[in-house]
FIPAZA-415597 format. One record per residue: residue number from 1; residue in one letter; y, x, z of N, C-alpha, C, O, CB in turn. Coordinates in steps of 0.05 Angstrom, whole numbers, always signed. Atoms other than C-alpha are relative to their C-alpha. Last residue first. Glycine has a CB too. Layout:
BEGIN
{NUM, 'A', {Y, X, Z}, {Y, X, Z}, {Y, X, Z}, {Y, X, Z}, {Y, X, Z}}
...
***
This chain:
BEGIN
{86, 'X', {+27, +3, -8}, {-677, -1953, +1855}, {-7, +29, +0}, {-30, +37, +6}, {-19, -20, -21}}
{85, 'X', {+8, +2, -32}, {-606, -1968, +1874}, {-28, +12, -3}, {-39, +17, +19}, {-1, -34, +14}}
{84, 'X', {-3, -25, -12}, {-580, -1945, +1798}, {-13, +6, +34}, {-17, +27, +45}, {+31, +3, -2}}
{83, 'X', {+20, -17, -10}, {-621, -1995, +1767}, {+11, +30, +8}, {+0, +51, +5}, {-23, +2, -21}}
{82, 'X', {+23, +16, -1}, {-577, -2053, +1744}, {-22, +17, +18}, {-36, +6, +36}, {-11, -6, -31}}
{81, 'X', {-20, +9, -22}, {-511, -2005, +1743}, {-26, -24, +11}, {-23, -33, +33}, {+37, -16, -14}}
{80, 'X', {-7, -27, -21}, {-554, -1957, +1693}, {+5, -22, +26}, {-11, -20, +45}, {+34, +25, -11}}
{79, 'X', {+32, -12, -3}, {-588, -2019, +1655}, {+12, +24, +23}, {+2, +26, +45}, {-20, +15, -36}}
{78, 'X', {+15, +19, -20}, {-517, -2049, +1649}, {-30, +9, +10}, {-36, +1, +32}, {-4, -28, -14}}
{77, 'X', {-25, +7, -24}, {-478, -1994, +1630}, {-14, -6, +15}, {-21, +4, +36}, {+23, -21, -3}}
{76, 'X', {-16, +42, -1}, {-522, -1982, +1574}, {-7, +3, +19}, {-28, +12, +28}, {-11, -34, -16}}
{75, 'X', {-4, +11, -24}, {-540, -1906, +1557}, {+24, -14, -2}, {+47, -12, -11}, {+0, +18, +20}}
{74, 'X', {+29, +20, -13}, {-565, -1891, +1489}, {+6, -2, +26}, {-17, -4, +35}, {-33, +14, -1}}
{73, 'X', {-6, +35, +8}, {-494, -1868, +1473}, {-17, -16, +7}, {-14, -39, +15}, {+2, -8, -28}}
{72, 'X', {+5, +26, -21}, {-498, -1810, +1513}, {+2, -29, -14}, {+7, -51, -4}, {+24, +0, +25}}
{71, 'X', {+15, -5, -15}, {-512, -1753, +1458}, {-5, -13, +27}, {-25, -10, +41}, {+4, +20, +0}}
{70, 'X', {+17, +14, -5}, {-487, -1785, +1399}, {-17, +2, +33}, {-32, -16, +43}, {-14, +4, -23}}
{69, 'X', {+9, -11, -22}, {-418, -1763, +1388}, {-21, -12, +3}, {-16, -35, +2}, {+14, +0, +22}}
{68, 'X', {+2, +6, -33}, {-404, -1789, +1314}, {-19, +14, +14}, {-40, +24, +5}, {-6, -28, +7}}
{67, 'X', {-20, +3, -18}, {-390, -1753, +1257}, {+5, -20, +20}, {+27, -24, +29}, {+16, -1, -12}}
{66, 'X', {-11, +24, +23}, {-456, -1773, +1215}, {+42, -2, +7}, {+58, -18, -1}, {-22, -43, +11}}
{65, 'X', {+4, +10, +28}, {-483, -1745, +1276}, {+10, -11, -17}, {+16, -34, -12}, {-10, -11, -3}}
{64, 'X', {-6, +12, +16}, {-461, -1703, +1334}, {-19, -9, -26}, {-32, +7, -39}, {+18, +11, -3}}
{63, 'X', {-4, +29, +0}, {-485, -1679, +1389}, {+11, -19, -15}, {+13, -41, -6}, {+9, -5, +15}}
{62, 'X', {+27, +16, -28}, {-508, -1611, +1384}, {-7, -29, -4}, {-27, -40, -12}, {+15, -2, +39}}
{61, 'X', {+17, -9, +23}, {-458, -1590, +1316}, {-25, -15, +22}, {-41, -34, +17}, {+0, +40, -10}}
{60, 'X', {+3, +17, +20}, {-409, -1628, +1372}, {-28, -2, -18}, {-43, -21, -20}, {+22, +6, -16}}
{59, 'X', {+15, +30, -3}, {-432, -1581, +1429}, {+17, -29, -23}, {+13, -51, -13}, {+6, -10, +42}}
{58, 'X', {+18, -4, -8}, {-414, -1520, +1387}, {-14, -27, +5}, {-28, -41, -10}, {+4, +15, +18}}
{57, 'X', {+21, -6, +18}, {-356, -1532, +1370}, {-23, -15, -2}, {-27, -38, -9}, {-9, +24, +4}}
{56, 'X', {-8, +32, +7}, {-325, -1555, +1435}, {-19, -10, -28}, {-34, -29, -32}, {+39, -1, -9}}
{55, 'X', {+23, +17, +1}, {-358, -1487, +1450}, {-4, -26, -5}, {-26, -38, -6}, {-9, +2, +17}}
{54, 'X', {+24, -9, +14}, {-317, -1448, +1398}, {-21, -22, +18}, {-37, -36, +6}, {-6, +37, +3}}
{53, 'X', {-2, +23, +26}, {-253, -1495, +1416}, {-29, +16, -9}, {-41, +1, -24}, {+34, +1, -28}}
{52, 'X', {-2, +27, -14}, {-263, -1461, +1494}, {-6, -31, -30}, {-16, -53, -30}, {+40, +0, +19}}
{51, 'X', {+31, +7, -21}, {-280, -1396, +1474}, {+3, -27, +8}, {-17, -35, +20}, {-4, +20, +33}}
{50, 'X', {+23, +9, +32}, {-212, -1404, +1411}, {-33, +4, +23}, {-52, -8, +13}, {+3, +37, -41}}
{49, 'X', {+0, +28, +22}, {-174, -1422, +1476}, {-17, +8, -23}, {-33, -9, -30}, {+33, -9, -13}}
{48, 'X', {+19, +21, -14}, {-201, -1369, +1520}, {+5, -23, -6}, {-10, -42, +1}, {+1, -1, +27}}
{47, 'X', {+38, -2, +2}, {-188, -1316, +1469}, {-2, -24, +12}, {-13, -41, -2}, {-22, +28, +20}}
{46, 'X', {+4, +1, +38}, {-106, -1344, +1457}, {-37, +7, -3}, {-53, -5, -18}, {+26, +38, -22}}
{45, 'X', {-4, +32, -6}, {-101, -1332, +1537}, {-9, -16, -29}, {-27, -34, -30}, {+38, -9, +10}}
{44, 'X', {+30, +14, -11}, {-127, -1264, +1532}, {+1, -33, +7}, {-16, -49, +18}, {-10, +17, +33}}
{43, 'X', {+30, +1, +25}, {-82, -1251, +1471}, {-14, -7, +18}, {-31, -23, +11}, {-14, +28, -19}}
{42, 'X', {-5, +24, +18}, {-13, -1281, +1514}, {-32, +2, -24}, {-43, -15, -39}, {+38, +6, -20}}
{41, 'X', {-6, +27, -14}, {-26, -1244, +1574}, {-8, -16, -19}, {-28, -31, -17}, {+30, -7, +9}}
{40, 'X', {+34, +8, -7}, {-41, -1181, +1531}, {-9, -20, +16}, {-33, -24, +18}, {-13, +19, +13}}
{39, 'X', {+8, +3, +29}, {+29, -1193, +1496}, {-40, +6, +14}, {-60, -5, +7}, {+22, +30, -29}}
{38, 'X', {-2, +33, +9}, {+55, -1205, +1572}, {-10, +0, -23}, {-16, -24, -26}, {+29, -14, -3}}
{37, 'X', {+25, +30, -11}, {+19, -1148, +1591}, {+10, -17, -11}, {-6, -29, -25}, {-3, -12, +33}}
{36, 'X', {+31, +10, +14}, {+52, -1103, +1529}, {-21, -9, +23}, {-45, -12, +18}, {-16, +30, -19}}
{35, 'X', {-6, +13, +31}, {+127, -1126, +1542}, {-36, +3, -3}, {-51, -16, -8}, {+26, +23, -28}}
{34, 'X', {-5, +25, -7}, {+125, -1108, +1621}, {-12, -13, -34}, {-30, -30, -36}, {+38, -4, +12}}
{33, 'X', {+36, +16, -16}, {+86, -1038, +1605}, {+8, -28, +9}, {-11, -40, +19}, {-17, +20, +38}}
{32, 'X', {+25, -4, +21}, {+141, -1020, +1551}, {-22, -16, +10}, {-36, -33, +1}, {-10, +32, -3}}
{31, 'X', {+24, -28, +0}, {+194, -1037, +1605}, {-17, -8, -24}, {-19, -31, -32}, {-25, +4, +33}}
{30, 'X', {+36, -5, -14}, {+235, -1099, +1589}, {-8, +28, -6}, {-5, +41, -27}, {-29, -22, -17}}
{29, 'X', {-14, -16, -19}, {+307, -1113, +1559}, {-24, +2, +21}, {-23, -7, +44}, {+30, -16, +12}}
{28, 'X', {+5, +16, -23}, {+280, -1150, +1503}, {+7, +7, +23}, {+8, -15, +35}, {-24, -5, +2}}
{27, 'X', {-16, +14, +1}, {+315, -1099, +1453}, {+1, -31, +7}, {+18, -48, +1}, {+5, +6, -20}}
{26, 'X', {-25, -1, -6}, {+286, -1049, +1493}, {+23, -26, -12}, {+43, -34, +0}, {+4, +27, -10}}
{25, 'X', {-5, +9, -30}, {+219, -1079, +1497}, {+21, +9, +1}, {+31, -4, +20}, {-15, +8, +22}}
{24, 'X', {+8, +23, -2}, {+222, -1086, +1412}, {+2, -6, +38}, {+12, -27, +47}, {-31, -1, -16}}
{23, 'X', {-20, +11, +9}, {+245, -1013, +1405}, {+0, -33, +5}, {+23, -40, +12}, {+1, +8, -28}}
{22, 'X', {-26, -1, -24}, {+194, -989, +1454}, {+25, -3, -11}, {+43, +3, +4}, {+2, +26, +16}}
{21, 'X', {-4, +18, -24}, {+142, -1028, +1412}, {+27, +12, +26}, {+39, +0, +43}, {-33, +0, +14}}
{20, 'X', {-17, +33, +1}, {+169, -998, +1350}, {-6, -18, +21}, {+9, -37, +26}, {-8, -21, -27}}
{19, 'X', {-25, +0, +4}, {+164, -917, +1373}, {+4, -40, -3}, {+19, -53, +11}, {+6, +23, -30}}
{18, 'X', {-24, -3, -19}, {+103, -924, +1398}, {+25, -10, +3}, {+35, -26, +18}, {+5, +18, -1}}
{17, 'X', {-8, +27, -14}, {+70, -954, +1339}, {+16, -1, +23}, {+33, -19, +28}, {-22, -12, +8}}
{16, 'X', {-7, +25, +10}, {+94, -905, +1293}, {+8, -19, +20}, {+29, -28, +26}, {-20, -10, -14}}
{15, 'X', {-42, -5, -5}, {+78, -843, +1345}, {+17, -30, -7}, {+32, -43, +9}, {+18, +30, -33}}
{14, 'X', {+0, -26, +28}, {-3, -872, +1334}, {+28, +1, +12}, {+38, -17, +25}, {-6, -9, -42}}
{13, 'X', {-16, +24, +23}, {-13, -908, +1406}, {+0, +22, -20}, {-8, +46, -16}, {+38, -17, +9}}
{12, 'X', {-5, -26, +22}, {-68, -874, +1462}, {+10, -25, -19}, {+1, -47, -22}, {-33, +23, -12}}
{11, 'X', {+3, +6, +23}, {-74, -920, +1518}, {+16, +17, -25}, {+40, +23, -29}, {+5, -24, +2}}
{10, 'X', {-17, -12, +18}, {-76, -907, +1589}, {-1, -6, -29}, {-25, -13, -30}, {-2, +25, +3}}
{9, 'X', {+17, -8, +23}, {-89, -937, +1644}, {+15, +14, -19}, {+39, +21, -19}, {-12, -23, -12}}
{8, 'X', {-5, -25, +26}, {-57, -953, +1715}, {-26, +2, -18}, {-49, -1, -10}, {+5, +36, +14}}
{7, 'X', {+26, -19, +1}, {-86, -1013, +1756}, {+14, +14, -29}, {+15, +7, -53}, {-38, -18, -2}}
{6, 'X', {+1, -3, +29}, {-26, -1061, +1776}, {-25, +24, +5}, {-31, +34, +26}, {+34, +9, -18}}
{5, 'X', {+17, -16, -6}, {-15, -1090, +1858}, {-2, +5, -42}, {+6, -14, -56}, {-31, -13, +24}}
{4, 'X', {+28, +7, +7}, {+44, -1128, +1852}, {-8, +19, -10}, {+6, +34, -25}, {-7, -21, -16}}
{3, 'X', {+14, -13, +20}, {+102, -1105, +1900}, {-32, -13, -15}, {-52, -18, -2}, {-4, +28, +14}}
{2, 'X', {+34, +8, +17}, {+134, -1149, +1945}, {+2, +16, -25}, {+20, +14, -43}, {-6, -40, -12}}
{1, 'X', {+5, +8, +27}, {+206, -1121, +1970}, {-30, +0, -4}, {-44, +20, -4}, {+14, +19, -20}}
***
């Protein structure tokens, strides 16, 4: 049997929360520690989409004017494909 490698930790919960996430992996039929990677699966995946729409952002506020992309438009086709040999 394949085992995946995991790195013990620990995490201090109030009793409360305890108690309702191991009501919630029981009535998913999952360990506690199956139920809260996949829910930390699902928030570090959820960061690297809003890091990904933050820099999308970003380079708009950059390149944009008037709501248009501006930042290659000054390049024509023909002048590139005209003088790419040189």
């Amino acid at each position: 049997m394949k085992s995946t490698p995991y790195t013990r930790t620990q995490v201090l919960l109030e009793p409360e929360q305890a108690a309702i996430l191991a009501e919630i992996a029981a009535s998913e039929g999952k360990s506690l520690s199956s139920l809260l990677r996949e829910w930390i699966d699902a928030a570090l995946k959820q960061r690297k989409q809003n890091d990904l729409k933050r820099a999308a952002q970003d380079m708009m506020d950059t390149y944009a004017i008037d709501g248009e992309v501006l930042g290659y438009s000054k390049l024509d086709a023909e002048d590139f494909f005209l003088h790419r040999g040189q």
